[in-house]
VEXROGU-68405 format. One line per 10 residues: number of its first residue (from 1); their letters; for each residue x, y, z of C-alpha. Coordinates in nm, 3 decimals. Example, Ala and Ser with C-alpha at 12.3 -4.5 7.8 and 13.67 -1.06 7.14 Angstrom:
<marfis>
1	as	1.230:-0.450:0.780; 1.367:-0.106:0.714
</marfis>
This chain:
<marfis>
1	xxxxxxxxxx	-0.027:-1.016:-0.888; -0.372:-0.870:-0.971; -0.459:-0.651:-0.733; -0.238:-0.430:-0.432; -0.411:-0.244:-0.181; -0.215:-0.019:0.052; -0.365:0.127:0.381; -0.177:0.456:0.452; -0.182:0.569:0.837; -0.347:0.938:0.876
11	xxxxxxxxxx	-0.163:1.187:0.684; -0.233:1.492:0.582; -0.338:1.443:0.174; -0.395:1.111:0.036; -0.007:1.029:-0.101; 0.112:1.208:0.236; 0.377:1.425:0.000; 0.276:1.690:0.139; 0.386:1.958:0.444; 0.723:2.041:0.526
21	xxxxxxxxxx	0.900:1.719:0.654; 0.815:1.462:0.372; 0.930:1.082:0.441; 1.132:1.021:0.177; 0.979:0.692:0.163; 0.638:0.800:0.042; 0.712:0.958:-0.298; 0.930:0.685:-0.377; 0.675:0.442:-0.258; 0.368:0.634:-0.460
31	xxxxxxxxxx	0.674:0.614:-0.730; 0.625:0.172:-0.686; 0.300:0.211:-0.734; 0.251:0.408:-1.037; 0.536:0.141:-1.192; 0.287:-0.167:-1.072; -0.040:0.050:-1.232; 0.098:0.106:-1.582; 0.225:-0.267:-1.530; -0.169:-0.347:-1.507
41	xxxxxxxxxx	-0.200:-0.397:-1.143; -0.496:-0.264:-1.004; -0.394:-0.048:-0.734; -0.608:0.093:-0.464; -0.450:0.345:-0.188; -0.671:0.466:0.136; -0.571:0.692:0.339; -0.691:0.642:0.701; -0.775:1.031:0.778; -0.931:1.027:0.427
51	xxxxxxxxxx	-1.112:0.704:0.352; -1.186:0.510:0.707; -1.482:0.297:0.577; -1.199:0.166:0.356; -1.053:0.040:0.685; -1.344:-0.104:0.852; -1.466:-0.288:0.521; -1.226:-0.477:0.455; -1.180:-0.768:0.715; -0.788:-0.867:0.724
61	xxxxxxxxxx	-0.703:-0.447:0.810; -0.996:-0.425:1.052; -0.899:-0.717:1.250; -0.538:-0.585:1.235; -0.623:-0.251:1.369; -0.788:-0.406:1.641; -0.537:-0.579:1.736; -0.231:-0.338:1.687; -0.414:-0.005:1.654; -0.242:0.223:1.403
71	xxxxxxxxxx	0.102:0.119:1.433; -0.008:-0.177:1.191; -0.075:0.079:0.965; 0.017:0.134:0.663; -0.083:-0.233:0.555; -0.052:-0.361:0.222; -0.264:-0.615:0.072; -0.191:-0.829:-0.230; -0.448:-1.015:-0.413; -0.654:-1.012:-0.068
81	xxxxxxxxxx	-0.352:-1.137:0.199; -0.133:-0.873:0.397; 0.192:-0.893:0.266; 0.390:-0.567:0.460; 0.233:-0.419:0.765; 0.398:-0.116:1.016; 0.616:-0.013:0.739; 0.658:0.012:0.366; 0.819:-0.236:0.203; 1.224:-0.196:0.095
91	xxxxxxxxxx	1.349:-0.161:-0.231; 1.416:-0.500:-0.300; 1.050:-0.610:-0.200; 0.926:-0.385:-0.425; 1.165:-0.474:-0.698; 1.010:-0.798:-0.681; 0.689:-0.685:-0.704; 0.731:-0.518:-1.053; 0.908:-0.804:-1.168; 0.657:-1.004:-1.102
101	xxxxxxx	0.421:-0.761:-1.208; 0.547:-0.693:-1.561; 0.703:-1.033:-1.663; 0.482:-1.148:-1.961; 0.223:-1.387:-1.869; 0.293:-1.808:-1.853; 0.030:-2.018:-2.111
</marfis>
């Protein structure tokens, strides 16, 4: 894994932990993240509400969108191909993700 992009639905800042009813899912998700950067992953977040060029340039989430519309949403790319969409991923997705991410490197 070199690269994970997530597309966030609308929210109201751009890690949506924010506001009085916070989904527990999204600070433990930015949590996943932050693991998978210091692992060297180059991670990229949008936030629809923040970033929507983000959206439309990038083929595979435009063509999802119009499909679905925003229920798609929040999409997660990995190295280019939509791994999770309509829902973050669980904790043992995204266990395997950092394992993956921060095992050493084959020769």
């Amino acid at each position: 894994m070199k690269k994970i992009q997530v597309f966030d639905p609308p929210m109201c800042c751009p890690t949506g932990v924010c506001g009085p009813d916070v989904d527990p899912t999204l600070p433990w998700f930015a949590g996943v993240l932050s693991q998978l950067a210091e692992a060297g992953v180059d991670v990229e977040r949008y936030n629809l509400a923040q970033e929507p060029m983000a959206f439309v340039r990038n083929a595979a989430v435009k063509a999802l969108l119009d499909q679905h519309g925003t229920e798609a949403l929040p999409a997660i790319l990995i190295d280019g191909e939509i791994v999770c969409q309509g829902a973050y991923p669980d904790k043992a997705v995204a266990a395997t993700w950092i394992a993956t991410a921060t095992q050493p490197a084959q020769a």
